[in-house]
N, C-alpha and C positions, 0 to 999 in steps of 0.2 A: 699512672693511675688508670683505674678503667674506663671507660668511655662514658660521661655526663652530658647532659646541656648545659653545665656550667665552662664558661672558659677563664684559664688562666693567663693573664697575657704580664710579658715582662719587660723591663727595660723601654716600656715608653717615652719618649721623650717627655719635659716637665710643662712645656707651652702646649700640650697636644690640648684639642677638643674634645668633646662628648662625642660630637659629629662626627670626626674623625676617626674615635675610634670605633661607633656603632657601624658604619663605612665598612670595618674589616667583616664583619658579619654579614651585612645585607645580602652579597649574590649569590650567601646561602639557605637563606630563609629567613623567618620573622625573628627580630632583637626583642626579646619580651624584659629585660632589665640588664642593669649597667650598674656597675659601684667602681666609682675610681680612686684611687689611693694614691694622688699625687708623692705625700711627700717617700713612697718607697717605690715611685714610679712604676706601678703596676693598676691593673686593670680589671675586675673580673666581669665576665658577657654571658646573660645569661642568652640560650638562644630557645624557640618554641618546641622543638622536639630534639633529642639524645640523636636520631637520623642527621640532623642540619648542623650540629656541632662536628659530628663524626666527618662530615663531608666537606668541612669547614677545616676539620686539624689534618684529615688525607690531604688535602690541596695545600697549606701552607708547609708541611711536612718540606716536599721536593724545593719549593720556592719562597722564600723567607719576606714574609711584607714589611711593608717599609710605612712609617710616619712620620713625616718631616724628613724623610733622605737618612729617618736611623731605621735600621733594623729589629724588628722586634717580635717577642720568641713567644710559643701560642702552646700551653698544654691544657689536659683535663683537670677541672679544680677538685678536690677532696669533696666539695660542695655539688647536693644533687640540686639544691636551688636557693635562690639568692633572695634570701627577710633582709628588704631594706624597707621598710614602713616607718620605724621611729628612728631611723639615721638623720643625722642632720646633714647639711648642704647637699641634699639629694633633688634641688627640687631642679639643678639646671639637666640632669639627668634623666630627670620625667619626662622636661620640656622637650629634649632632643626626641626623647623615644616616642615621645604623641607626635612632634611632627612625623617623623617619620612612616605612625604606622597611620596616620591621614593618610598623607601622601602613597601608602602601599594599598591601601583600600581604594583607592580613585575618591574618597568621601570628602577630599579638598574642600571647602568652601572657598574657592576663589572668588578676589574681587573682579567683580562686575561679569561675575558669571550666571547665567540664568536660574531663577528659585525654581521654578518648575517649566514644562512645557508651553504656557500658554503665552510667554516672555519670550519664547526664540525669536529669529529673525525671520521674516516671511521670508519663506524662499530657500533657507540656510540649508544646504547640502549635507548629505550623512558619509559626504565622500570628502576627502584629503587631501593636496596636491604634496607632495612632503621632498623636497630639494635638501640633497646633504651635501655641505661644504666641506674643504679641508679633507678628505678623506683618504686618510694616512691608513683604514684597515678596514680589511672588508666589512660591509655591512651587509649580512647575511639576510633573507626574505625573515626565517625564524628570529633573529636578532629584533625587527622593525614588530613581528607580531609579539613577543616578549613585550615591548615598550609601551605599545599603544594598546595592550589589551586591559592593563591596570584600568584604563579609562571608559571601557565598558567591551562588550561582545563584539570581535574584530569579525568581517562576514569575507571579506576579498581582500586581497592584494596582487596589485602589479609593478614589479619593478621593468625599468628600463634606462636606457643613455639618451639623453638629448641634449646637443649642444654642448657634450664631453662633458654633461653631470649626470651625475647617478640619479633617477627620483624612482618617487614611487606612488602610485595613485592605492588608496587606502580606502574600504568601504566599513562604516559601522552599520550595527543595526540600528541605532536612535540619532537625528542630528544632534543632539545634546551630549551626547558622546563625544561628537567630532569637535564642538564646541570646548569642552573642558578638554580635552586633550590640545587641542591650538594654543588656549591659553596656558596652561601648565609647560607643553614641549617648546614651544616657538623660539627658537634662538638657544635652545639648552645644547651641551653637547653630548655626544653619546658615553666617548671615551674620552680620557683625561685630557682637555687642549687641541682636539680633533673630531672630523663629523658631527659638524654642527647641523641640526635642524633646521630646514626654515620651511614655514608650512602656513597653507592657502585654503580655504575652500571649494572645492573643485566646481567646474558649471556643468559636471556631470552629476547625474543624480541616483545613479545605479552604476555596475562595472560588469562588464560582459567575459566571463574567464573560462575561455574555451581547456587550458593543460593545467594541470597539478605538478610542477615542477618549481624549481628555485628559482624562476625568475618570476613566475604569477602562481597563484593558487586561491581556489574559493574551499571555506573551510565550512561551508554547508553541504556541498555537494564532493564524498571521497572518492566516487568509482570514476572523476574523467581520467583521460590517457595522461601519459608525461609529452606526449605529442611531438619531440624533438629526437624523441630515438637517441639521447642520451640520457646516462645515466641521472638520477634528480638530482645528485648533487655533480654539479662540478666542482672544479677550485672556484670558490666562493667569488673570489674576484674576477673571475670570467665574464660576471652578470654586471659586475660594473663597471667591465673597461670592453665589452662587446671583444675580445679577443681568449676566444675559451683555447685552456690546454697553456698557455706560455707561461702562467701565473701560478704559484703553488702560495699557498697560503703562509702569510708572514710568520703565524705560530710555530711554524716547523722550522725554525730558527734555531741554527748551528747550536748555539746557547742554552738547547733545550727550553724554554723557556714556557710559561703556561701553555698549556694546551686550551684551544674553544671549549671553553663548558659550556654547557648547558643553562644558563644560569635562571636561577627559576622569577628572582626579579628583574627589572631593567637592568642591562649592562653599563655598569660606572654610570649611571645617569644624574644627572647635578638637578637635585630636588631645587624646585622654585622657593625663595626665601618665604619663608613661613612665620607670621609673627611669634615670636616665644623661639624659633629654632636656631640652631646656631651656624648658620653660615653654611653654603652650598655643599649639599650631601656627594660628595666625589665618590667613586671608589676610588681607593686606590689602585693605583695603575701598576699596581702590581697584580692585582686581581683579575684586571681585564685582560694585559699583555706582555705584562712583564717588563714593557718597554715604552720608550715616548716617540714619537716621531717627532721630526724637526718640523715647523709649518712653511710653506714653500718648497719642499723639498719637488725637485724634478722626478724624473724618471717613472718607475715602476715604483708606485707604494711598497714599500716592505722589500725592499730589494736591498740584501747585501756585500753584493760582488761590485766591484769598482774594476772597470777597463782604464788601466792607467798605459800611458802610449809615449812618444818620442824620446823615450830611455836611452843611455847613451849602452847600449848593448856588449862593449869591451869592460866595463867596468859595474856592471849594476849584475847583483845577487840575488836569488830568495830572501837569506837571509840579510841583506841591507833593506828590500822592502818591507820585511819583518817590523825590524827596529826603527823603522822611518814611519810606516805606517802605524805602529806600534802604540806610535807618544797620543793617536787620536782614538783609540778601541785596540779592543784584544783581537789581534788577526788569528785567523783561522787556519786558511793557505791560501800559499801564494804560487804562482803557475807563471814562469817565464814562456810565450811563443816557442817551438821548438822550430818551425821554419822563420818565425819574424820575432827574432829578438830585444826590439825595442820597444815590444809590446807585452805588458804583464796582466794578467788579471788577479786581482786580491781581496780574498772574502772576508770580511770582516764579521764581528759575534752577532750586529743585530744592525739593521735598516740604521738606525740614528747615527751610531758612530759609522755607518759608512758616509752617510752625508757629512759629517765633523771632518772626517777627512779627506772629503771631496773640495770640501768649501775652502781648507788651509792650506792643502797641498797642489792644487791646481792651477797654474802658474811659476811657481817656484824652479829656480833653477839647479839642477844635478847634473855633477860632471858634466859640468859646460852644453846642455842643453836645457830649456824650458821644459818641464813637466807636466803633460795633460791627463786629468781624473775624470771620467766620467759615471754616469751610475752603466753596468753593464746589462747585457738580454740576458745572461746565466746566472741561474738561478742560487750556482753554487760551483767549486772549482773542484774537479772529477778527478783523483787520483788517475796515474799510471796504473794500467794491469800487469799482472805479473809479465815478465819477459820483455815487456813495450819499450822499446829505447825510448830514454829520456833526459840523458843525460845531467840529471840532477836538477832540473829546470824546477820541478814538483816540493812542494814540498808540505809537510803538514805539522801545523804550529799550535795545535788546539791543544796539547797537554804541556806545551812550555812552560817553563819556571818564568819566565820572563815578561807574562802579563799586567799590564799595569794596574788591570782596570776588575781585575777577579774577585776583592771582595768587595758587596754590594755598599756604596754609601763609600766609597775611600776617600780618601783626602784629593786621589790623583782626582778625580773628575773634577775638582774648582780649581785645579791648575793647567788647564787645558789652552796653552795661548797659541796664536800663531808662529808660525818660524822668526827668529829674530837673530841679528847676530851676536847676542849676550845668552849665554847657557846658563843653566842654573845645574850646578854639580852638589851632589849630597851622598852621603856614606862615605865619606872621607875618613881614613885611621887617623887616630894621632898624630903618628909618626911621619905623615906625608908631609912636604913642606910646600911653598908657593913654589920654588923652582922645579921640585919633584914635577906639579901640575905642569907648570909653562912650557918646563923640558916635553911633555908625555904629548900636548898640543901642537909643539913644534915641530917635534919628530913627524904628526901627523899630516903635515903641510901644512898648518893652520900659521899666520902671523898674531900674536896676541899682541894686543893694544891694552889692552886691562886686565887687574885682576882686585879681587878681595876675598877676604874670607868674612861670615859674618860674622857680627860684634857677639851675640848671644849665642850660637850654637857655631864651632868650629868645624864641625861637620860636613858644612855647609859652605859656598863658596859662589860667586859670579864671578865667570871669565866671559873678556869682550872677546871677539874675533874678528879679522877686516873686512868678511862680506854675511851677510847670509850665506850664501850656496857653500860657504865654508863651515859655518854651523852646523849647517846639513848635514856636509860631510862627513864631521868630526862626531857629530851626535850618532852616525851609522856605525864609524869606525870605533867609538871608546865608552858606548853605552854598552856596562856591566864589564868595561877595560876591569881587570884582576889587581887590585892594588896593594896583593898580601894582604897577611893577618885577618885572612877570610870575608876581606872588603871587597865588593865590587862597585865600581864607580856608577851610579846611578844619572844620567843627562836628560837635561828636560829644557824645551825655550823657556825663557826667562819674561816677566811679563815687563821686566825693566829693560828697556833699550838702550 
């Protein structure tokens, strides 16, 4: 169809929200009406201008969003706008859409927020102390003035590190500004699960901002210098880990994954519960990054190369760290040492599943050594140039057939367990029998203590093994093993021990 403000959206899930799916819209401009058509799980979103829907179906075009962990699919409706006036059960749909465009106006009525100026607090600051926890992704100087401008005319900001947290001292021009922003943001998070907010008053009562660059800028005054003689932007995360230059920005993620927009509302910001509204305004986190970070994760934010180390060097491959690291994300490449071989580095598609298989693999034992995974400083694992001896150490995995984790929402992701020594084997032919399997285990080195096939699908089968580090093994050696009649044996740990 041609390009509308109306959108067509499909294959929603049937428990989704109003909220939820006003959500897909927001970080592109104002939602001005909604009709949802449960029982044929579809959705139409009217957006404020034909510009914001356009910008809205470019973006999900490349990256497909997700509701409730399904995917769901976004074109132009035949519709240039949406008569919902005498619909019936429109009104929880109203309700979403007032809170929401409250809360996009700053015209909140929060409780126990000031009626007018003469009610503020003696004293109260027009300035911000603003501390972000958890912070799994950069949060950019533009990203913090995006957030806090809803809440009135933003004058200064300065970010810095103190005590290894990112803050940022924030000036408005009215304290009643700083007021309904505290209470609205205080504890909210930015993106989905991560960068949380937590915000003070400052006992400053003006900001002194000598450079206009990404780490301070006063946005009353444009001619000062960038004063650092670098560029204004660096990698965004520079500013928040005080080590500019090591960090590239998590969106440039092997995965391709969203790129930063620009986004003209708050980023993924979780609207404060609103009475009448339905449940905290998320984006989805497909909007903001495509991705989740894990909470606790060590290392470098956004990092997906793992330094894994004490490999037994005679007998470990590319392709067995492929298939090993495999069962926890889609690896990318894997890069054996060419002078220290019991040392590999392995990039996985995105920050999360490198932590997933840092957390289950580290420890574990392979070929008669213990296994250590750490997060690595490289940013990403550097092919050989032509002519470079390498003896096959390199290698790159990013168009394999053999991804587990490639369509968004799979099944693989709730089957993600730790190593155990029971597999779980599935794509089994008819024609295979139990001795077929035990023979194919055996031959492997493995000793089998168990087996079954399951009762409901024959397909499908649990083999014990004598230890873990023979699971391992056998999971490196016989995952996609050829079993005829166009079968390949699919291995996975089994969550039954």
């Amino acid at each position: 169809c041609s390009p509308s403000r109306v959108l067509h959206l499909r294959k929603i899930p049937s428990d989704v929200t109003e909220a939820e799916v006003i959500s897909l819209g927001l970080p592109f401009g104002k939602v001005t009406n909604l009709l949802m058509l449960k029982g044929k799980s579809q959705a139409f979103l009217e957006m404020a201008s034909e510009e914001a829907a356009v910008t809205m179906v470019n973006y999900y075009t490349p990256v497909t969003p997700h509701l409730r962990s399904q995917p769901v699919f976004i074109q132009y409706s035949n519709h240039r706008e949406l008569k919902t006036d005498n619909l019936p059960n429109q009104a929880r749909a109203q309700a979403a859409l007032q809170a929401v465009s409250a809360v996009q106006s700053g015209s909140l009525a929060l409780p126990g927020a000031p009626t007018n100026e003469g009610t503020i607090l003696p004293g109260q600051s027009p300035v911000l102390r603003i501390i972000i926890e958890n912070l799994f992704y950069p949060v950019t100087l533009e990203v913090l003035h995006q957030i806090f401008s809803k809440f009135g005319t933003v004058l200064k900001i300065i970010t810095f590190t103190k005590n290894n947290q990112f803050q940022a001292l924030l000036q408005y021009a009215d304290p009643v500004n700083a007021h309904y922003a505290k209470m609205a943001l205080d504890g909210q998070n930015i993106y989905n699960a991560c960068c949380t907010l937590r915000i003070d008053f400052s006992k400053l009562t003006s900001l002194n901002v000598k450079y206009n660059n990404d780490k301070s800028r006063d946005f009353t005054r444009l001619d000062l210098p960038t004063g650092d003689g670098q560029p204004s932007l660096e990698p965004p995360m520079a500013a928040a880990f005080g080590a500019p230059g090591i960090i590239s920005s998590p969106y440039a993620g092997a995965a391709g994954f969203a790129p930063a927009i620009g986004f003209h509302q708050a980023t993924g910001l979780s609207v404060p519960a609103v009475p009448g509204a339905l449940g905290p305004l998320t984006i989805a986190s497909s909007a903001v990054t495509g991705r989740m970070a894990i909470p606790g994760a060590g290392g470098i934010p956004g990092n997906s190369v793992l330094l894994v180390t004490n490999l037994n060097p005679d007998l470990i491959t590319p392709h067995g760290l492929f298939i090993l690291f495999g069962v926890y994300g889609d690896v990318h490449r894997v890069k054996i040492m060419f002078n220290k071989k019991e040392n590999a580095l392995v990039q996985m598609a995105d920050a999360s599943q490198a932590q997933l298989a840092m957390n289950h693999l580290s420890g574990q034992r392979l070929y008669g050594k213990v296994l250590r995974a750490t997060l690595s400083k490289h940013q990403a694992v550097q092919l050989p140039r032509e002519g470079q001896e390498d003896q096959g150490l390199t290698k790159d995995f990013s168009n394999s057939p053999l991804h587990r984790f490639k369509k968004p929402g799979s099944k693989n992701f709730q089957n993600i367990f730790p190593p155990s020594a029971t597999l779980h084997l599935s794509n089994i032919p008819p024609s295979v029998t139990v001795d077929d399997l035990k023979n194919l285990f055996t031959e492997a080195g493995c000793s089998v203590k168990a087996f079954k096939f399951f009762q409901k699908d024959r397909k499908m089968a649990l083999i014990q093994l004598g230890s873990v580090e023979e699971a391992i093994q056998a999971l490196i050696e016989l995952h996609n093993h050829d079993l005829g009649e166009n079968h390949h044996l699919r291995v996975s740990f089994s969550k039954s021990t």
